[in-house]
C-alpha positions as CSV (number, residue, x, y, z in Angstrom):
1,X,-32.7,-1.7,6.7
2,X,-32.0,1.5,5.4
3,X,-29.2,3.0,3.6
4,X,-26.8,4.6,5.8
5,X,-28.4,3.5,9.3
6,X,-26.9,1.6,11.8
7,X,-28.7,-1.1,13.5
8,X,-28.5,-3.2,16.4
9,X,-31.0,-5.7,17.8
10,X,-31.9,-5.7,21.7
11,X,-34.2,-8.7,23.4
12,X,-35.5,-8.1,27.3
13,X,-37.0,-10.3,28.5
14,X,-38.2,-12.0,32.4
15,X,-36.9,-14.9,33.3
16,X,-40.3,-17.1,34.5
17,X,-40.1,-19.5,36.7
18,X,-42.7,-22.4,35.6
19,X,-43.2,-26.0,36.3
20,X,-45.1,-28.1,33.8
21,X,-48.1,-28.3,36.0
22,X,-48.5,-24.2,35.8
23,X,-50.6,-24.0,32.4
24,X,-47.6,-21.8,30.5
25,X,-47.2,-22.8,27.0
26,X,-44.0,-22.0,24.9
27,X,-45.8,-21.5,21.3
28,X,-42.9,-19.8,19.7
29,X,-38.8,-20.4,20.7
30,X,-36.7,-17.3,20.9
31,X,-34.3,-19.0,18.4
32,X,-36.8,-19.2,15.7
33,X,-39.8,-17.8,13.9
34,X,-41.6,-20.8,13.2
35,X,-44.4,-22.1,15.6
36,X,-44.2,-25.1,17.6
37,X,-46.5,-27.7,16.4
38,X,-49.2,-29.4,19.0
39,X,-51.1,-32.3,18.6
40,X,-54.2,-30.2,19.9
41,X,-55.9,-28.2,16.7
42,X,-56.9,-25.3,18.6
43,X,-53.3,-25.1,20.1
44,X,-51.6,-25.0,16.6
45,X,-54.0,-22.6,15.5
46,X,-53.6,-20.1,18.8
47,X,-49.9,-20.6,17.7
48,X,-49.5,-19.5,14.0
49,X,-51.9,-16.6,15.1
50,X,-49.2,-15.8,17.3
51,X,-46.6,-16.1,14.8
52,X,-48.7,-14.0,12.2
53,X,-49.3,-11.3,14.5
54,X,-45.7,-11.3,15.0
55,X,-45.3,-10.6,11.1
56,X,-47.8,-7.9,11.2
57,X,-46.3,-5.8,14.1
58,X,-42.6,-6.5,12.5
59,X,-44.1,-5.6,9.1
60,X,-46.3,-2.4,10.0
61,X,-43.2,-1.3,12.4
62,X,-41.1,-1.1,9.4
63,X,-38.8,-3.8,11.0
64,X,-37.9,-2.6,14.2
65,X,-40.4,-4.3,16.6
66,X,-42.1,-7.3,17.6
67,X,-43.3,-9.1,20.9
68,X,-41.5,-12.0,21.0
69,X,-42.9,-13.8,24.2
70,X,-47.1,-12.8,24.8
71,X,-47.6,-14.3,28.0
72,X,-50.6,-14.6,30.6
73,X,-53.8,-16.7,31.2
């Protein structure tokens, strides 16, 4: 942060209505940074890309912006 600014945090977000059987997957919690880890490969990988481009945007954005849920099929 830098010297002399205030800062606050905001999260909006939907609430989505889902059932198991829908094909939504959860690859990152809100309460955390860290990936979920699936027993499929290709999962795990789609999910730390995820995560990284989460880095990137809160990186290049000089702290002030990520996506935290990327949703759709």
């Amino acid at each position: 942060m830098k010297s002399g600014l205030a800062s606050s945090i905001h999260l909006a977000e939907e609430q989505i209505p889902c059932s198991n059987s829908d094909g939504f997957v959860k690859y990152i919690h809100n309460g955390s940074a860290i990936p979920r880890t699936f027993q499929n490969a290709a999962t795990n990988d789609i999910a730390q890309f995820l995560a990284f481009t989460q880095h990137v945007q809160y990186a290049k954005t000089d702290r002030q912006v990520y996506i935290s849920d990327y949703q759709g099929m």
